[in-house]
TORLO-398048 format. One record per residue: x, y, z of N, C-alpha, C in turn; residue number from 1; residue in one letter. Coordinates in steps of 0.2 Angstrom, whole numbers. Layout:
// TORLO-398048
ATOM   n_X   n_Y   n_Z  ca_X  ca_Y  ca_Z   c_X   c_Y   c_Z num residuo
ATOM     X     Y     Z     X     Y     Z     X     Y     Z NUM       A
...
// end
This chain:
// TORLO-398048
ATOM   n_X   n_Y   n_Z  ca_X  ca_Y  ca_Z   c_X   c_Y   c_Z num residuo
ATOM   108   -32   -73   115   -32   -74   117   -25   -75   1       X
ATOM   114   -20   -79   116   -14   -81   117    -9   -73   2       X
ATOM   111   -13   -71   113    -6   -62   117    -8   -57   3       X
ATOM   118   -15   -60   124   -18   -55   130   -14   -57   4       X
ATOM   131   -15   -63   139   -12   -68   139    -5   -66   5       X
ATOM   133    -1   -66   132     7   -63   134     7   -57   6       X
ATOM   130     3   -52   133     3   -46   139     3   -43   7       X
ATOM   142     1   -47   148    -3   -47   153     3   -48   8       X
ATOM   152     7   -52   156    14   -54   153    19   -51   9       X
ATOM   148    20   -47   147    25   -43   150    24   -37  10       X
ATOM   153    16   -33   156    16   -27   163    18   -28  11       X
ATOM   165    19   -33   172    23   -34   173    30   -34  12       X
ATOM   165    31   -34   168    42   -34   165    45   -27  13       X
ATOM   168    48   -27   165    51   -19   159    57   -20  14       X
ATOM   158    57   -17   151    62   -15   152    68   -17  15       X
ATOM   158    69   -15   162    77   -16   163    79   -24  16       X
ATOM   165    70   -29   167    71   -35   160    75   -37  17       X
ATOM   156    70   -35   147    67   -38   144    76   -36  18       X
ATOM   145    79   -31   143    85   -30   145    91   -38  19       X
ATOM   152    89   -38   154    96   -46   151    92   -51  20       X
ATOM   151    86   -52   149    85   -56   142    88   -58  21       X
ATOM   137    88   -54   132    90   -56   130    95   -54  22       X
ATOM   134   101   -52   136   109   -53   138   110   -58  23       X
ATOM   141   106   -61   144   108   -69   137   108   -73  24       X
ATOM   133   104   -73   126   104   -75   119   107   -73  25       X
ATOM   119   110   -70   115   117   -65   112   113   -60  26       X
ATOM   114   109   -56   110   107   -52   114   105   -46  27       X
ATOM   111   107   -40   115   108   -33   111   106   -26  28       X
ATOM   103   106   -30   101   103   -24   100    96   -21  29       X
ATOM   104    92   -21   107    85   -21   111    83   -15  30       X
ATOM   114    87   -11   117    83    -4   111    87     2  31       X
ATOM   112    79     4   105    79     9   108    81    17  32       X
ATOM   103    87    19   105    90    26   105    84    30  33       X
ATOM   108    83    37   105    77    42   107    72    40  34       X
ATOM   106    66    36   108    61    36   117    60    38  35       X
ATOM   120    55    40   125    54    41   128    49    43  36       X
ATOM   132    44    40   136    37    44   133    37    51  37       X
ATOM   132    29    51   128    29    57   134    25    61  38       X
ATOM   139    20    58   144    17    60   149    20    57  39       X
ATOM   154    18    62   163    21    60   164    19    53  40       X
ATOM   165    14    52   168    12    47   165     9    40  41       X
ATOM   159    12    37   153     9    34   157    12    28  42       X
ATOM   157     8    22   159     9    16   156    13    12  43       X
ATOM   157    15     7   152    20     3   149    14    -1  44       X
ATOM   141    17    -1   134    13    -5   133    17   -10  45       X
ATOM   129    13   -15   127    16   -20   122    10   -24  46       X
ATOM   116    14   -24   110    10   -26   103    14   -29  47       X
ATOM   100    11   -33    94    14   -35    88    17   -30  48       X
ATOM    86    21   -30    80    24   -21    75    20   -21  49       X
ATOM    74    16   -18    66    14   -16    62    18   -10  50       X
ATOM    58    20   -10    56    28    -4    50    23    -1  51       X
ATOM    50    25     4    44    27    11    43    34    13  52       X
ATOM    38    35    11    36    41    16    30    38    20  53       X
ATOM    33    44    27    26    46    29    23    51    32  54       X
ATOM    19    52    35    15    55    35    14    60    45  55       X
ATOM    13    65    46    12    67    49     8    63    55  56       X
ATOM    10    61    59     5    56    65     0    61    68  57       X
ATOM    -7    57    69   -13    59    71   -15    53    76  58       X
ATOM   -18    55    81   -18    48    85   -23    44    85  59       X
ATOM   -29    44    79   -34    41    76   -29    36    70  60       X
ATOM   -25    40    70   -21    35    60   -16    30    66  61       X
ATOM   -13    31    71    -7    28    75    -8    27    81  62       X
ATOM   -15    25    85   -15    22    90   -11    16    92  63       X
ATOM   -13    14    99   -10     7   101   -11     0    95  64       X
ATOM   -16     1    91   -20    -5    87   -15    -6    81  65       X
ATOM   -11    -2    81    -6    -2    74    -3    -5    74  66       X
ATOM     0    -8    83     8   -11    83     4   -18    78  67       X
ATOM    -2   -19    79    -1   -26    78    -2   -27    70  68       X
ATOM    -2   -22    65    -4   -23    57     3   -25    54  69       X
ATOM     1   -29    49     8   -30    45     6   -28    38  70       X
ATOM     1   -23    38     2   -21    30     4   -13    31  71       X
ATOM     8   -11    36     9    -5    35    14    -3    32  72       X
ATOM    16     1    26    21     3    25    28     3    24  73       X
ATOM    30     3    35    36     3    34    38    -6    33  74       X
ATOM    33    -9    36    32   -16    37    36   -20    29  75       X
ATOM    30   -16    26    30   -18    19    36   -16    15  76       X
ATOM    40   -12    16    46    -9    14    51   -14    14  77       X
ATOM    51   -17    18    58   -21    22    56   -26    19  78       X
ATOM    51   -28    14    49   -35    11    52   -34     5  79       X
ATOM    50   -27     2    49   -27    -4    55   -21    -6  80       X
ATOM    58   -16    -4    63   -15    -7    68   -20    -8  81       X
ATOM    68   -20   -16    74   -24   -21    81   -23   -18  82       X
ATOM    83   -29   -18    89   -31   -18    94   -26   -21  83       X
ATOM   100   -25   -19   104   -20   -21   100   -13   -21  84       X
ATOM    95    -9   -19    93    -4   -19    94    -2   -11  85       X
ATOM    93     7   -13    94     7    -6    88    12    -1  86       X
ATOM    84    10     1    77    12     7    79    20     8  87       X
ATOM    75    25     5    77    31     8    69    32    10  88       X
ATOM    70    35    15    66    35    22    65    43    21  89       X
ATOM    57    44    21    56    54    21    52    53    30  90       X
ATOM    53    53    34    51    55    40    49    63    42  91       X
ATOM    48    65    37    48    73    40    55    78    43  92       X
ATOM    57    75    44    64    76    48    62    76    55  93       X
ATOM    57    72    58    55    71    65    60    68    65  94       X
ATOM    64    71    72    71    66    76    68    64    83  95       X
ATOM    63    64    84    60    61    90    55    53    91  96       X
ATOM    59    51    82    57    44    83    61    42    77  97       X
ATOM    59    35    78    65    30    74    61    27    67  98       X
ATOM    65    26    63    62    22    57    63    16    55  99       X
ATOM    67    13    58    67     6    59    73     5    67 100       X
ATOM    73    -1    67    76    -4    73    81    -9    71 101       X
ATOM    82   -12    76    88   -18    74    85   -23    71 102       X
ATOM    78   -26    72    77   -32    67    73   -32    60 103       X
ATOM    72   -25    61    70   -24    52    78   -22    49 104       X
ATOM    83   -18    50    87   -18    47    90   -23    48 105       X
ATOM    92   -29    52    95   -36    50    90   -39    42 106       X
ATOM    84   -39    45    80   -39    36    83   -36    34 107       X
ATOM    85   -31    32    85   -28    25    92   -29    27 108       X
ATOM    95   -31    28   103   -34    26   103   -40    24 109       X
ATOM    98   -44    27    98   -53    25    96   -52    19 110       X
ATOM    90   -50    16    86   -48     9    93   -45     4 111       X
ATOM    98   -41     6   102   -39    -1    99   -32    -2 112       X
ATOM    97   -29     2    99   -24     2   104   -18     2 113       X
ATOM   105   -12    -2   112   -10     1   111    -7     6 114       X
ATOM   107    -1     8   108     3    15   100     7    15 115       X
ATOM   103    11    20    96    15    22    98    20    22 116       X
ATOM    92    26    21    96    33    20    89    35    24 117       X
ATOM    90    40    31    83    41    34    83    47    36 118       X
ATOM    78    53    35    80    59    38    77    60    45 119       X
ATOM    76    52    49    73    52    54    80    46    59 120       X
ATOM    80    45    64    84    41    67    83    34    69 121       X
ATOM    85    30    69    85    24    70    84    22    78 122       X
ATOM    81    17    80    81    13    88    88     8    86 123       X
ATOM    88     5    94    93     0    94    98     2    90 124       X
ATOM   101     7    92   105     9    87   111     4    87 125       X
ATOM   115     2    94   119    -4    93   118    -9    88 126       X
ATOM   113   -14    89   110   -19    85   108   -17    78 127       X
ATOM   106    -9    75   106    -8    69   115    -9    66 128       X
ATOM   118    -8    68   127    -7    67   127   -14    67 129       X
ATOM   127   -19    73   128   -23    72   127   -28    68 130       X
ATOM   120   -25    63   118   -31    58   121   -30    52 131       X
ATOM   127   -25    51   127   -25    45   125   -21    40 132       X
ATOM   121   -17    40   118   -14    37   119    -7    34 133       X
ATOM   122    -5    30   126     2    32   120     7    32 134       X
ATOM   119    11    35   114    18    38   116    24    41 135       X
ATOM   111    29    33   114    38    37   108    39    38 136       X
ATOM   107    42    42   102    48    49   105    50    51 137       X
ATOM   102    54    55   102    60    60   106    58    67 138       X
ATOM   104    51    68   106    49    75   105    42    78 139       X
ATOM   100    43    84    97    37    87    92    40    93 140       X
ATOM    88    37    92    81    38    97    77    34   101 141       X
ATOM    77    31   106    72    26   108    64    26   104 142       X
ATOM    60    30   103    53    29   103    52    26    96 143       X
ATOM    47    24    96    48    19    88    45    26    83 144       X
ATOM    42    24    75    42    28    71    33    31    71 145       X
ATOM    31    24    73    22    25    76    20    30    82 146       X
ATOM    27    31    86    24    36    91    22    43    91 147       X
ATOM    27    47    85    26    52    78    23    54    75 148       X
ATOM    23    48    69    19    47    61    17    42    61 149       X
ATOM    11    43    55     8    40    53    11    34    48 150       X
ATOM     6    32    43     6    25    41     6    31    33 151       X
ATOM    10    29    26    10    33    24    13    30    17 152       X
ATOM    16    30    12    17    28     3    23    23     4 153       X
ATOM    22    19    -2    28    16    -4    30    17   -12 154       X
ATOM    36    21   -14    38    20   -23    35    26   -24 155       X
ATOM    36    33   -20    33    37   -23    38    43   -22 156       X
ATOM    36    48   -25    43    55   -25    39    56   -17 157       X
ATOM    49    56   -15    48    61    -8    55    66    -5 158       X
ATOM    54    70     0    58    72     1    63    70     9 159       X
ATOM    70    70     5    73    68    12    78    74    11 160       X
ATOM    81    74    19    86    80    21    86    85    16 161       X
ATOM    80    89    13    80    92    11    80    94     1 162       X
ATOM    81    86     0    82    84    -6    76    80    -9 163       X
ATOM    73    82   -14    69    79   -18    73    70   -21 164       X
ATOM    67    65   -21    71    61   -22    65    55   -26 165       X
ATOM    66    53   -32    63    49   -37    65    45   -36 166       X
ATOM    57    39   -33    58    33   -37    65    30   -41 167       X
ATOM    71    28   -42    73    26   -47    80    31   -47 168       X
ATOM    81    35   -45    87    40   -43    92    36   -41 169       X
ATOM    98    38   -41   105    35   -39   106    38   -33 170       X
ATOM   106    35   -27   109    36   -19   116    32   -20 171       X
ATOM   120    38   -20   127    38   -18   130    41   -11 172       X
ATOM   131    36    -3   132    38     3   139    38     5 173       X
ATOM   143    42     7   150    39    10   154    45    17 174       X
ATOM   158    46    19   159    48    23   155    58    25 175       X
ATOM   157    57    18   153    66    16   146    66    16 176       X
ATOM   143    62    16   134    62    16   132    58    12 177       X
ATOM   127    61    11   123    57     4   121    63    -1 178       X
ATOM   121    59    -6   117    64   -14   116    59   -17 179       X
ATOM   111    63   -21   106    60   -25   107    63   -33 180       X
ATOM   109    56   -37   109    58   -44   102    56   -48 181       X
ATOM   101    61   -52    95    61   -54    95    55   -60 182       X
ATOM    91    50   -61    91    43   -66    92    44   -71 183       X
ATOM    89    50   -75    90    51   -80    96    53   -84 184       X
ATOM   100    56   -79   109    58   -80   113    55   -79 185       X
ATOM   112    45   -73   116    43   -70   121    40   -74 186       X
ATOM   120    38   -77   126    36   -85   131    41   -86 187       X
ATOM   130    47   -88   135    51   -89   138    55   -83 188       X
ATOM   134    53   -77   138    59   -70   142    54   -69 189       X
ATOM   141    46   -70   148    41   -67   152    41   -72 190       X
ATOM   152    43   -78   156    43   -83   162    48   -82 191       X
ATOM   158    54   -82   163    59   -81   166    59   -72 192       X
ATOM   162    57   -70   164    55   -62   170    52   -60 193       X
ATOM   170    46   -64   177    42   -64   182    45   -69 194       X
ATOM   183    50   -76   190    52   -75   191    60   -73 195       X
ATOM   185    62   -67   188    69   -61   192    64   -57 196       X
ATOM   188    58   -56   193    55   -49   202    52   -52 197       X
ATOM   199    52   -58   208    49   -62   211    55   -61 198       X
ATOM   208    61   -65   213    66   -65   215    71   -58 199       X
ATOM   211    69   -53   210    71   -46   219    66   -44 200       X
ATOM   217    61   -45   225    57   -43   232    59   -45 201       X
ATOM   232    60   -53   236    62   -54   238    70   -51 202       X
ATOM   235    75   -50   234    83   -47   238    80   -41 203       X
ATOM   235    76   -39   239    75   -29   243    72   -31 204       X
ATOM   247    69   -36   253    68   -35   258    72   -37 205       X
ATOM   255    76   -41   258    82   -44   260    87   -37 206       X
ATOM   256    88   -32   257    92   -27   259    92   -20 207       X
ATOM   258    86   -20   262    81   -14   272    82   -17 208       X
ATOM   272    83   -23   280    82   -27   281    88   -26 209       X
ATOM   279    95   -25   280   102   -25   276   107   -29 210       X
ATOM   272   104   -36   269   107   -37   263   113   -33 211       X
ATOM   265   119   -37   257   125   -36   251   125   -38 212       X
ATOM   246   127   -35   239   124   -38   237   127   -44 213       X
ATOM   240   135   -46   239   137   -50   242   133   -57 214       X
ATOM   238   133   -62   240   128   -68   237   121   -67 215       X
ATOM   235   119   -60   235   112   -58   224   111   -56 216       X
ATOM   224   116   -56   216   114   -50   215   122   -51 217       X
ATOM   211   124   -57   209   120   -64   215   121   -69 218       X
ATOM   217   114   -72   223   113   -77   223   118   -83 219       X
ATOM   228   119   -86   230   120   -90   231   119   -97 220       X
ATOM   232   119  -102   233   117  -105   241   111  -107 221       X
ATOM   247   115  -104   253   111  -101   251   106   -98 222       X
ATOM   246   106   -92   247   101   -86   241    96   -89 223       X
ATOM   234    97   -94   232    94   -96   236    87  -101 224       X
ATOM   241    91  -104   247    86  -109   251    82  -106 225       X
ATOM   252    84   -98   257    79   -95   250    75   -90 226       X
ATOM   246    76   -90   239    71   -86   240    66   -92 227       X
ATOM   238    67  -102   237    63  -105   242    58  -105 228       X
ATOM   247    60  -105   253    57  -106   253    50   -99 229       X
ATOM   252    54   -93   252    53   -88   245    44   -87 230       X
ATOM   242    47   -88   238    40   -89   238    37   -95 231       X
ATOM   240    39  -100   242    35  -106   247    30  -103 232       X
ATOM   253    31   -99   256    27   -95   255    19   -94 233       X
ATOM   250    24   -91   245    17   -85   240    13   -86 234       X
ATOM   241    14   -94   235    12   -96   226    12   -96 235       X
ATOM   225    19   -96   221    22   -92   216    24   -98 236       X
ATOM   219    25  -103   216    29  -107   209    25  -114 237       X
// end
């Protein structure tokens, strides 16, 4: 219930809020190179990380004999990442094969799922958009993710788009990327996350009306008393 509630207040801040936020706290390396909306109009996600990595491919670990195993990895991923989390995917940043397809991401939509974050690309890239599934990569590729890599972890620290990424971290995805809040801060980064995005509204409407940004973006002490006021209002406070 608690990471639903979280959830739930992370898909109201944008990526952009989620980036200051945690530059106010020294930490910056958090939006991941590469990945990006794979569909037009995919909503923004937000879910705990469940990781795959793998592994550099050698053609002793990933011969022809693999297609036929079902205890591999990415196999086992699509069974086993929880409901409402979201599958982030360390490929190496190989863009010359795909990390799943149309019928394991219809899986991991059926299952409850929220999305997939991969720094490799996806096959059937129609069919992966059409199931529903919302998904950032790099792109799309025909050859599958065995023609590459190898067979390689599940639930372990890995890196994607050039981001460090724990087990258990908050992936938060939307038009602007992806970022990775770190779990043991995620409480307090949606907290203050949601009122930059209140006093973000009020600022735009301040300057849409003719205000200057100076006094406004960063406030003042004036413009901070008519924000309190201003959400006192609306019952915001």
């Amino acid at each position: 219930m608690l990471e639903k509630k979280l959830a739930e207040k992370f898909k109201k801040i944008s990526t952009a809020t989620l980036t200051m936020q945690l530059l106010k706290r020294g930490i910056k390396s958090i939006w991941m190179y590469g990945p990006k909306p794979l569909g037009q109009y995919q909503e923004r996600i937000a879910g705990p990380a469940y990781t795959l990595r793998f592994i550099p491919g050698r053609e002793d670990l990933n011969g022809p004999d693999i297609l036929k195993r079902t205890d591999l990895a990415q196999r086992r991923a699509i069974e086993e990442c929880p409901p409402g989390y979201v599958l982030v995917v360390d490929a190496l940043g190989r863009e010359d094969g795909a990390a799943i397809g149309d019928i394991l991401a219809t899986r991991l939509q059926v299952r409850g799922v929220a999305g997939l974050v991969s720094d490799a690309n996806v096959r059937d890239a129609d069919g992966v958009i059409g199931s529903g599934l919302p998904v950032w990569c790099p792109g799309a590729a025909a050859p599958a993710s065995v023609a590459n890599l190898s067979d390689g972890e599940l639930d372990v620290p890995i890196g994607c788009g050039g981001v460090a990424v724990i087990p258990g971290d908050w992936i938060i995805a939307d038009n602007d990327g992806v970022v990775v809040v770190p779990k043991n801060i995620a409480e307090e980064v949606a907290r203050d996350g949601l009122e930059q995005e209140t006093h973000e509204v009020f600022i735009l409407e301040q300057v849409k009306n003719g205000a200057k940004i100076p006094g406004h973006y960063p406030p003042n002490e004036e413009n901070i008393s008519k924000y309190k006021e201003w959400r006192s209002k609306r019952n915001l406070s």
